[in-house]
KELUM-793898 format. One record per residue: residue number from 1; y, z, x of N, C-alpha, C in turn. Coordinates in Angstrom, 3 decimals. Layout:
BEGIN
<pt i="NUM" n_Y="Y" n_Z="Z" n_X="X" ca_Y="Y" ca_Z="Z" ca_X="X" c_Y="Y" c_Z="Z" c_X="X"/>
...
END
This chain:
BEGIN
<pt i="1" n_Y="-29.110" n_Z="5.519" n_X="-22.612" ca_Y="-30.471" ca_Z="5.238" ca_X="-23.009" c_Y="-31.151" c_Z="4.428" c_X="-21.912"/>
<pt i="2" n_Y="-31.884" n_Z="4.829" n_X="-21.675" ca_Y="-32.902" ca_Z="4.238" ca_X="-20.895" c_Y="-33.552" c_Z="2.531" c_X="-21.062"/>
<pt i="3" n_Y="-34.053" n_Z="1.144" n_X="-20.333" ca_Y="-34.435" ca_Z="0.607" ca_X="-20.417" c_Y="-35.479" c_Z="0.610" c_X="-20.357"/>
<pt i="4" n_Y="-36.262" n_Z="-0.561" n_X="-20.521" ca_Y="-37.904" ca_Z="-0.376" ca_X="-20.583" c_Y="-38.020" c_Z="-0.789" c_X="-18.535"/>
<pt i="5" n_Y="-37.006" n_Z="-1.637" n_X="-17.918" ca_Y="-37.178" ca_Z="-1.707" ca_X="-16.886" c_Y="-37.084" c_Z="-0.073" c_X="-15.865"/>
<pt i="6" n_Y="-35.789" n_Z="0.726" n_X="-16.457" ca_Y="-35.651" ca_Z="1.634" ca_X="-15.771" c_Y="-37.092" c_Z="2.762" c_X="-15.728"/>
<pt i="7" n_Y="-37.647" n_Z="2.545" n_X="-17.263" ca_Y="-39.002" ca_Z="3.636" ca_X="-17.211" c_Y="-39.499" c_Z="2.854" c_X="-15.879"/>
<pt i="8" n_Y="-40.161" n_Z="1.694" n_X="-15.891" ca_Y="-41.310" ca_Z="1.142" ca_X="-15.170" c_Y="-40.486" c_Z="1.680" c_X="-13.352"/>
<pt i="9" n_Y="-39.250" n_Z="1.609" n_X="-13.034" ca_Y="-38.856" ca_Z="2.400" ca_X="-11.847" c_Y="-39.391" c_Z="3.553" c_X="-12.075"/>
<pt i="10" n_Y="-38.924" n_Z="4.488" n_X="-12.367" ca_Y="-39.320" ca_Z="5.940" ca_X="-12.250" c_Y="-40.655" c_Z="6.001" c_X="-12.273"/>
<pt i="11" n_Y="-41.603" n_Z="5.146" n_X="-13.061" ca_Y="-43.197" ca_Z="5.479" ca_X="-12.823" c_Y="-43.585" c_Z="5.080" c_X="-11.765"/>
<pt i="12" n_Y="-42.882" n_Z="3.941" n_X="-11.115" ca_Y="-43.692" ca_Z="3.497" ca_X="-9.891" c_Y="-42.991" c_Z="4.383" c_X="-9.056"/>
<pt i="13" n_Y="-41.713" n_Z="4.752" n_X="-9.013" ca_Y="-41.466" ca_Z="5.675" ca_X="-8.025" c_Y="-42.275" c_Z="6.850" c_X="-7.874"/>
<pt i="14" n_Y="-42.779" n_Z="7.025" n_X="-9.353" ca_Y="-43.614" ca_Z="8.667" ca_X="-8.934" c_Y="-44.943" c_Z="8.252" c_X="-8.560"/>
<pt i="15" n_Y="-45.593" n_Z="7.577" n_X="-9.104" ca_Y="-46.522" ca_Z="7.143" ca_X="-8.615" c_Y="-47.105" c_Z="7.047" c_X="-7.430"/>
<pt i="16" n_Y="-45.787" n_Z="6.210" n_X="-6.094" ca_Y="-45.781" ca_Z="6.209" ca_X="-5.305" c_Y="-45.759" c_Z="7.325" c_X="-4.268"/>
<pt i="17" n_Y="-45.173" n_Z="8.187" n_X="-4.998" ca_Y="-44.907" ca_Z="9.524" ca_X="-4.333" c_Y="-46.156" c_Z="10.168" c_X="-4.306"/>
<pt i="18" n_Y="-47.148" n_Z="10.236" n_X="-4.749" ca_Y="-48.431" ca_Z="10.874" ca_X="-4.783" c_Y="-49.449" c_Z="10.596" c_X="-3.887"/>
<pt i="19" n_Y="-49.254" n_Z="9.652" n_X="-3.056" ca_Y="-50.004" ca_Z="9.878" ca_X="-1.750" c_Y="-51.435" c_Z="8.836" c_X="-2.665"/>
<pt i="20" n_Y="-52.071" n_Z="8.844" n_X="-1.438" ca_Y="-53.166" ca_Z="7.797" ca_X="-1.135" c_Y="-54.507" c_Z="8.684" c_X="-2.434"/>
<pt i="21" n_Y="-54.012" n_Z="9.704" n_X="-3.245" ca_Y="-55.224" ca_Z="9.863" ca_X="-3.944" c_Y="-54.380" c_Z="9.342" c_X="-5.459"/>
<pt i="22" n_Y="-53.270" n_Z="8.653" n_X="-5.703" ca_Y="-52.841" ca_Z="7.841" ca_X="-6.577" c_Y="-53.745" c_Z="6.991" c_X="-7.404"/>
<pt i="23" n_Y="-53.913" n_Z="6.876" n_X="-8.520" ca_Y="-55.155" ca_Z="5.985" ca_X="-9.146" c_Y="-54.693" c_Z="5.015" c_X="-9.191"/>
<pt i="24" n_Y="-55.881" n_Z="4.034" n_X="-9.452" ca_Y="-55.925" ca_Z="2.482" ca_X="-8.732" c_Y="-55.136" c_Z="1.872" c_X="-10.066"/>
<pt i="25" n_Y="-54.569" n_Z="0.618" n_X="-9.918" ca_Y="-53.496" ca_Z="0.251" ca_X="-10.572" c_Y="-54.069" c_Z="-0.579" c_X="-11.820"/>
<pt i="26" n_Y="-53.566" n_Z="0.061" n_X="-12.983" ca_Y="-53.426" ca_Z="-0.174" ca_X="-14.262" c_Y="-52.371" c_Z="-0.863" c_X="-15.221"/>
<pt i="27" n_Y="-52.919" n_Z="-1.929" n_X="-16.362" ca_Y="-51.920" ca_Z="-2.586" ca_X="-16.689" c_Y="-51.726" c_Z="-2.220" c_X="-17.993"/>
<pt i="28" n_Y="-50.563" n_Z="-1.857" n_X="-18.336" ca_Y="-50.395" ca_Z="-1.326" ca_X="-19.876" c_Y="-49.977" c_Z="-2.331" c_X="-20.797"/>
<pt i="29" n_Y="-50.916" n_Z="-2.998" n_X="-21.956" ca_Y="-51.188" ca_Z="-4.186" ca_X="-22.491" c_Y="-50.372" c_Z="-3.709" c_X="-24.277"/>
<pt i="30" n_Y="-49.428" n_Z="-4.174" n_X="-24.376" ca_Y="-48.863" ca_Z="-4.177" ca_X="-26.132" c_Y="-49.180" c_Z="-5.608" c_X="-26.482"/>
<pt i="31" n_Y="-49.031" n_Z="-5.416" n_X="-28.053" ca_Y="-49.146" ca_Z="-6.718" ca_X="-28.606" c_Y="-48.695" c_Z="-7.312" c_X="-28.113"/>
<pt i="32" n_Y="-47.404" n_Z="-7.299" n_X="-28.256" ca_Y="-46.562" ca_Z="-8.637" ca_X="-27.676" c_Y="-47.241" c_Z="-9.241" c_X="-26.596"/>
<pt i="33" n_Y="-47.227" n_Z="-8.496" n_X="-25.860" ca_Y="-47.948" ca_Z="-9.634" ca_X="-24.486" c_Y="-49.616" c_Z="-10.067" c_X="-24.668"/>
<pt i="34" n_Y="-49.724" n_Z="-9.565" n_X="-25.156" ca_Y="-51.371" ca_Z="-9.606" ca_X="-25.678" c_Y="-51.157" c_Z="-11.270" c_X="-26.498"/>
<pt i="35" n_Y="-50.428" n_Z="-11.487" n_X="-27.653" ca_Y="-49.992" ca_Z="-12.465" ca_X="-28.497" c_Y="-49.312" c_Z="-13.510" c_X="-27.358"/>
<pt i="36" n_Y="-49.016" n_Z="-13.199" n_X="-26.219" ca_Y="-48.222" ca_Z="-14.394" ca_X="-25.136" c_Y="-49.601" c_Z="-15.054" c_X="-25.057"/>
<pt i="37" n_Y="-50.659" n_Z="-14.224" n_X="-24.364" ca_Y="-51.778" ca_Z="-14.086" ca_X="-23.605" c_Y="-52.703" c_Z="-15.079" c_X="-24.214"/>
<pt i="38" n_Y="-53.055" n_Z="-14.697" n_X="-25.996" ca_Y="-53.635" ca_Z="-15.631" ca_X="-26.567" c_Y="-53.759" c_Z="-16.861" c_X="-26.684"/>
<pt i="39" n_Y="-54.599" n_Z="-17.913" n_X="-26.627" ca_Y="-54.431" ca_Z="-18.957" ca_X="-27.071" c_Y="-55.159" c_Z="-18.940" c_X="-28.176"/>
<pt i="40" n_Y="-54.246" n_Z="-20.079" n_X="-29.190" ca_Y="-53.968" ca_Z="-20.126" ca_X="-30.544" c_Y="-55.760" c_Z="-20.713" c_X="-30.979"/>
<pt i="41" n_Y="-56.176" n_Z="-19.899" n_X="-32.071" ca_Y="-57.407" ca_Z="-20.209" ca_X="-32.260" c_Y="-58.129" c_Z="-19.608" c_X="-31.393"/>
<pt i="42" n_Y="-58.062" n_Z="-19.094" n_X="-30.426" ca_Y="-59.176" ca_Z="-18.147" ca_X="-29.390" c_Y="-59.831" c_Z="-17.021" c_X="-30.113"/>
<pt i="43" n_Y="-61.010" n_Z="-16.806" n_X="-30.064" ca_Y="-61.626" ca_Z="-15.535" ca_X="-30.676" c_Y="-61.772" c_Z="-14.238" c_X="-29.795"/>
<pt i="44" n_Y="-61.674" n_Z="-14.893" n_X="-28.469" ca_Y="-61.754" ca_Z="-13.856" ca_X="-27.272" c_Y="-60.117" c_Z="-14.018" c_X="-26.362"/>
<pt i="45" n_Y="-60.230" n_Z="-13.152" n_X="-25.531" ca_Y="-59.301" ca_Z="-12.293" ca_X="-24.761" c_Y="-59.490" c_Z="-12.012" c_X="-23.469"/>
<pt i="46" n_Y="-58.987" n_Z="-12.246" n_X="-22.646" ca_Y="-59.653" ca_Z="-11.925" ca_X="-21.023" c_Y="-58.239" c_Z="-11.226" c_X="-20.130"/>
<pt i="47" n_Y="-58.496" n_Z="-9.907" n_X="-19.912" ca_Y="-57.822" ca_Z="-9.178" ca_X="-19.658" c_Y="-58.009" c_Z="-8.220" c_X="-17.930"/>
<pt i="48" n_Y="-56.921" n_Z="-7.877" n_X="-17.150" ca_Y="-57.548" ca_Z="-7.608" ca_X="-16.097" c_Y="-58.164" c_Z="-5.819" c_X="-16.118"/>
<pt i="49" n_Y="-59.330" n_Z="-5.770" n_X="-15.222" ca_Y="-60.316" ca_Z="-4.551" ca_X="-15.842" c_Y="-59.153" c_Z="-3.234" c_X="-15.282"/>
<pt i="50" n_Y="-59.713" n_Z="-2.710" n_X="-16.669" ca_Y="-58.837" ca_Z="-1.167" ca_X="-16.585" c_Y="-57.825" c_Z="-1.059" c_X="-16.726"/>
<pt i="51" n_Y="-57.328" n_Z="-2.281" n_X="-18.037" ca_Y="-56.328" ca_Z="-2.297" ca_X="-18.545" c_Y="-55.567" c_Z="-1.604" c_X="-19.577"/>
<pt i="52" n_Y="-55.146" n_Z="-0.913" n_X="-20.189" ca_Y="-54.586" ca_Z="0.342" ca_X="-21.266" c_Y="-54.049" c_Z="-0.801" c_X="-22.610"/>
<pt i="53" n_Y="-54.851" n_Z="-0.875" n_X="-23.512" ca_Y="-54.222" ca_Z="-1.934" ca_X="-24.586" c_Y="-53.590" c_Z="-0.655" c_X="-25.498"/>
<pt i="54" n_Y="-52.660" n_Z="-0.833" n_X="-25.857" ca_Y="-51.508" ca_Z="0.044" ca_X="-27.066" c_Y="-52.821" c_Z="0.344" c_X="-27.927"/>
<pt i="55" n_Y="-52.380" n_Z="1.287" n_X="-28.881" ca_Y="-52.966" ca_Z="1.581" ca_X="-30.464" c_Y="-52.690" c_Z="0.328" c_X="-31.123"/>
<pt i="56" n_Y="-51.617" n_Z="-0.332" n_X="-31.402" ca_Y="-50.764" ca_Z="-1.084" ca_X="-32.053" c_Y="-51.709" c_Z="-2.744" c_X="-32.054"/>
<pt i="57" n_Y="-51.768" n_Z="-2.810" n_X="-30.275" ca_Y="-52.146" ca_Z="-4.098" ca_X="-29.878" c_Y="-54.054" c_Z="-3.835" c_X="-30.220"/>
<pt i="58" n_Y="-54.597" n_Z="-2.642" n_X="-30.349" ca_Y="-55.651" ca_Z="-2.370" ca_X="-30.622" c_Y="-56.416" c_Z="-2.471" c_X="-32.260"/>
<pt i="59" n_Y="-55.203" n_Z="-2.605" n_X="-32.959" ca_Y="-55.215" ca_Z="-2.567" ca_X="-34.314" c_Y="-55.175" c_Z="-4.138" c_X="-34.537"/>
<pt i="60" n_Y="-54.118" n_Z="-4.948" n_X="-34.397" ca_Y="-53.897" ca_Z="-6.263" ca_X="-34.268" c_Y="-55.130" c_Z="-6.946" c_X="-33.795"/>
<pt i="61" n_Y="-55.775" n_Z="-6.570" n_X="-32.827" ca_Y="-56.889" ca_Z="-7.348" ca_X="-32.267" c_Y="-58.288" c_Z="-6.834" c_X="-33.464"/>
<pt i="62" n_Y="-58.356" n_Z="-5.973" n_X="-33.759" ca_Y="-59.263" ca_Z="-5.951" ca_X="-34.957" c_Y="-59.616" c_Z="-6.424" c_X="-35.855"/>
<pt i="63" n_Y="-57.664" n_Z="-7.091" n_X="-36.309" ca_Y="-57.176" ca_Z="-7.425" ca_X="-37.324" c_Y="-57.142" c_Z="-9.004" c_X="-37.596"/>
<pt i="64" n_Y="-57.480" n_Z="-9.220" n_X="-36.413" ca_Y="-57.621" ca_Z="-11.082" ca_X="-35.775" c_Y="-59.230" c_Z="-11.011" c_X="-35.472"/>
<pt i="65" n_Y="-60.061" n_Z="-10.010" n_X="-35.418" ca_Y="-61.398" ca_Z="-10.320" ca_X="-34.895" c_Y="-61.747" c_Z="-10.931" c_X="-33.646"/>
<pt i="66" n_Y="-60.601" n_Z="-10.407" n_X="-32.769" ca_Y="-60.591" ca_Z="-11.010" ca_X="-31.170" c_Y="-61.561" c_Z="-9.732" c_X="-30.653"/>
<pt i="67" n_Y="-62.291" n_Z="-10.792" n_X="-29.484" ca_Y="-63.211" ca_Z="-9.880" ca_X="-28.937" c_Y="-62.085" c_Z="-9.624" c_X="-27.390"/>
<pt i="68" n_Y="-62.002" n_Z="-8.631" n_X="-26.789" ca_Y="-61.352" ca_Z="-8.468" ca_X="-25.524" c_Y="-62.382" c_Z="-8.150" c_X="-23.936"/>
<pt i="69" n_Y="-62.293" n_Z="-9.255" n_X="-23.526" ca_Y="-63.407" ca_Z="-8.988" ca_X="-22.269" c_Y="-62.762" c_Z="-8.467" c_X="-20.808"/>
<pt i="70" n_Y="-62.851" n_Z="-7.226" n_X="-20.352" ca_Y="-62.227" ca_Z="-7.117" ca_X="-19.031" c_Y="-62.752" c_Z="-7.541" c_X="-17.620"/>
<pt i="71" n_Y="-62.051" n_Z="-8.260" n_X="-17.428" ca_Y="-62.527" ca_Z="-9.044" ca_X="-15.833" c_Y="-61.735" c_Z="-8.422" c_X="-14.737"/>
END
């Protein structure tokens, strides 16, 4: 079975392999880290732009009434 480290190899390896028309680098945001990210009582979220938040972490933030701002 695969790790979550071994996926993140193989994507950057392919990634890399695609030459200079490769899209510009994206951060894939789950709850969990989203919930690191928070501070306790915050209504907002500051995230880096063109970031991919989960369904999951998208639901949760609804669910808290956090606003998410990309910088």
């Amino acid at each position: 079975m695969l790790k979550r480290s071994d996926v993140v190899d193989i994507l950057a390896g392919l990634l890399a392999e695609s030459g200079p028309e490769a899209p510009a680098k994206r951060v894939f945001l789950s709850d969990w880290e989203l919930k690191k990210l928070r501070v306790p009582g915050a209504k907002t979220l500051r995230v880096p732009k063109g970031s991919i938040i989960s369904p999951l972490a998208a639901d949760w933030l609804d669910f808290e009434g956090i606003e998410v701002i990309f910088e």
